[in-house]
C-alpha positions, 0 to 999 in steps of 0.5 A: 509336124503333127498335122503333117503326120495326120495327112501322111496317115489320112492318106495312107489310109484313104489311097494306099491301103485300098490300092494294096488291096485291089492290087492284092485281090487282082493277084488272087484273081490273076492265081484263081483264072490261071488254075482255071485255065490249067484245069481247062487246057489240061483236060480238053488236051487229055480228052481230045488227043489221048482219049480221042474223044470230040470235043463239042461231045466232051463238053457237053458231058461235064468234065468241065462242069466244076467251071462257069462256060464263061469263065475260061475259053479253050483253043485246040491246035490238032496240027501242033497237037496243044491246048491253049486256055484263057480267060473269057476269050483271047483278047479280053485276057490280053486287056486284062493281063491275064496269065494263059495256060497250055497243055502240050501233047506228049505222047500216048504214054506221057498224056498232056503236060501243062506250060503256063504260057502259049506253045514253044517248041522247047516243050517238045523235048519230052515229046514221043511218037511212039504208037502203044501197041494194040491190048493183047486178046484176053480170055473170055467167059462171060457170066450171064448173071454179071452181064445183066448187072452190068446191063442194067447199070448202063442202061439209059435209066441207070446213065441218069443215075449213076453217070458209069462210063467203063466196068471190067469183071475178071474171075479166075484170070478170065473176062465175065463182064465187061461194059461201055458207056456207048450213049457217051462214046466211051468204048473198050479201046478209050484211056479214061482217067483214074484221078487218085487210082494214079496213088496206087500206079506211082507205087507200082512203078516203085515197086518196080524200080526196088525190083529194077535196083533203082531205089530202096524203100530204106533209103533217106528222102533228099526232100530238096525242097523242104526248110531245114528247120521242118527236115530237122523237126520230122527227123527229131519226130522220126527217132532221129533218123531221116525221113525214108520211102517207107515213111510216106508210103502209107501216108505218115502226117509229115507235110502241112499242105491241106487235103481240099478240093476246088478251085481256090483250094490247095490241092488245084494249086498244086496240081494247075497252078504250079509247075513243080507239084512236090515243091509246092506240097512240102513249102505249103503250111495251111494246117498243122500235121497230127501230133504224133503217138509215144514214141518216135519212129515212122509209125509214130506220126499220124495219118493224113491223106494227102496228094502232096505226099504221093507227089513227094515220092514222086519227085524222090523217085526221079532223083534216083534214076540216071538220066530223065529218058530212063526215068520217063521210059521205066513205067512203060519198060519195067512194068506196063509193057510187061503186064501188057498193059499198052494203053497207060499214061502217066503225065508229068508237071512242068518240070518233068515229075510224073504227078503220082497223085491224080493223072494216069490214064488207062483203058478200063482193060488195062486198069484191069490187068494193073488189078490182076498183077497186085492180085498175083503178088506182083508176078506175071507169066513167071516173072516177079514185076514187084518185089517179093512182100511187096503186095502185102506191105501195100495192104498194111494198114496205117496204125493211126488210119483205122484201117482204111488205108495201107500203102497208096490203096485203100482198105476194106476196114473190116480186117481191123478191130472196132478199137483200132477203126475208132483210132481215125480221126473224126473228120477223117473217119466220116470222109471216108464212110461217105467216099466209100462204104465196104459191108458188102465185101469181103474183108481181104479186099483192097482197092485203088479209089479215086475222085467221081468214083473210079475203083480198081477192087481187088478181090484176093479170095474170089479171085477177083478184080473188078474196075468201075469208072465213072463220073458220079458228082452228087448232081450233074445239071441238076440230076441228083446223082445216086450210084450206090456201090453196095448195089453194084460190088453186091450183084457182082459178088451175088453173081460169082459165089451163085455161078462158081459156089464160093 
């Protein structure tokens, strides 16, 4: 008995053990291409059949960078309007049972939605043909002071530099500046892509749905996806009373999904590898949430920045509404249509949740005008889009952020004390000194941010929105990359107090 034990362990140990293993890495190399290819199909789809731009263009310009070109190959349907992506090439993935993503084209205001498997008809269901129509002609007064800024920011010398794509200046209502990164074919009339700007949109659209009586801030988070034992410990963190929009809205640490970027992170799980963002946001526990302050209520627990929150919102808004068509046609009908601006998408997972965290695209025009009605408090031409005291809850600082960040838009941390600044964990507080640096502005100023800097800063006493896009990775083909926002926001301000005298 003992020697046959022996065998039974020597071959447990010298054929079953490593089996498990190689079956274990080829399921994570089965995840990691799967991202990879969601990553790709998603956005050659986007850039292709909602920015109209060529693809052979747009693959020479990065937006793919992050992906070995060998890695993940891509096959665009212009007649069926879809993006199928694959490992190395169609039958290399079929060899090596690779799964495929696709990305489907649904319409100039829903964008691309990703389908882990090749086209059906069924994804059709959310599909549009709806034409958005043209920007409404908008007030010019172009400032000569802030044209050669921008003009030097998009020279060709500045291109090599800064990689800006898109910068809109509004003043007092009117256009200053505007410019194009016409070496890369970007033009006034192109969507672009705001990545973490979409935090700010998703707010809108619920401050929206409070002013439509969809939904309260106050009300209790159904959190369908989350154990009962974690909805039971945040209720116990939160006094006793469950979780509400109000909660997440400034980012309370409620949820243990890790804030980390590339391909093997959460974050891309999140957004390429799973089909229902929110659930894969609150199941996730890669890190444990901040231990919350004396006291238990909703301003007790920490600050964290996270993705999965906005998403988790996201998916609670959905519930609200009555029917899936009104809930995908509210953006364009209660809020984007009425500021006039036509050209915003906002894309969904593949279950139908519009992903709050990083995909809307907009022209930069129309990121402007998003700017403008946060500028007027939520009004537009007389009509209150956002609820009254909406604009300035957004602009509340977390009490454990250190006054960077309010509700889904970052702050100027300039309104806050040092005391209240030195409250923001070490990591934290030097992530963002690196993604953003605010000694040129003025303190009321607050702003939609997101990945390879695009801004949305609004300006409320200057009278001022100013929207930069752009692709500004620390190197791109080995070009060290040194866009410099205290240069750029600096010249605009130097501009608007000299020409106007504020």
């Amino acid at each position: 008995d003992t020697h046959f034990m022996v065998l039974i362990l020597a071959v447990f140990t010298v054929v079953v053990m490593p089996l498990v293993a190689v079956l274990l890495s080829y399921n994570q190399i089965q995840q990691l291409v799967h991202r990879a290819e969601g990553f790709a199909a998603k956005t050659v789809c986007c850039a292709v059949f909602l920015s109209n731009r060529s693809v052979d263009k747009f693959l020479t310009e990065n937006e793919l960078s992050t992906l070995p070109p060998f890695i993940v190959g891509s096959t665009v349907n212009q007649e069926e309007g879809y993006v199928e992506s694959y490992f190395l090439t169609k039958e290399l993935s079929s060899v090596f049972r690779m799964p495929t993503a696709t990305a489907v084209y649904l319409g100039p205001h829903l964008g691309c939605q990703l389908h882990s498997e090749t086209f059906q008809q069924s994804h059709m269901k959310y599909r549009s043909k709806a034409i958005p129509p043209p920007p409404l002609p908008r007030p010019e007064s172009r400032s000569s002071c802030v044209e050669e800024v921008l003009n030097n920011e998009f020279s060709a010398a500045g291109l090599a530099h800064n990689q800006t794509r898109a910068a809109v200046v509004i003043h007092r209502g009117k256009i200053v500046g505007e410019a194009y990164q016409s070496l890369m074919g970007i033009t006034a009339a192109m969507p672009l892509l705001g990545w973490s700007m979409t935090k700010s949109v998703h707010t809108a659209i619920l401050g929206a749905a409070i002013t439509a009586g969809v939904v309260s801030l106050d009300d209790a988070l159904e959190l369908p996806d989350m154990s009962h034992a974690k909805k039971e410990r945040l209720t116990e963190l939160n006094g006793g009373v469950p979780l509400t929009f109000r909660s997440l809205l400034h980012m309370s640490d409620v949820l243990e999904i890790e804030e980390n970027y590339g391909i093997f992170a959460d974050i891309a799980h999140m957004l390429y590898g799973s089909p229902d963002s929110a659930a894969f946001a609150v199941s996730r526990t890669t890190r444990d949430i901040t231990p919350p302050a004396t006291g238990k209520n909703e301003s007790s627990f920490g600050w964290y920045y996270s993705s999965g929150v906005s998403n988790t919102i996201a998916k609670e808004l959905r519930a609200r509404f009555p029917s899936e068509e009104m809930y995908q046609q509210f953006p364009q009908t209660h809020l984007f249509s009425r500021i006039g601006a036509t050209s915003f998408a906002v894309e969904m997972d593949t279950s139908g949740t519009f992903i709050a965290s990083s995909f809307a695209y907009a022209t930069a025009r129309d990121w402007a005008r998003l700017g403008e009605l946060f500028l007027r408090q939520g009004r537009w031409e007389g009509e209150q889009i956002l609820p009254e005291g909406f604009v300035e809850l957004v602009q509340q600082p977390h009490p454990r952020s250190g006054g960077h960040y309010g509700g889904q838009f970052w702050l100027n941390p300039a309104r806050v004390s040092v005391a209240e600044y030195n409250v923001l964990p070490h990591d934290h507080r030097e992530k963002v000194r690196r993604m953003w640096t605010t000694e040129v502005l003025p303190a009321d100023a607050f702003y939609m941010n997101g990945y390879l800097g695009q801004t949305t800063m609004i300006i409320p006493s200057l009278d001022l929105v100013i929207v930069r896009l752009g692709f500004t990775r620390d190197t791109v083909k080995g070009q060290v990359i040194t866009w410099d926002p205290k240069v750029f926001y600096g010249g605009i301000l130097e501009c608007v107090r000299a020409e106007y005298r504020q």
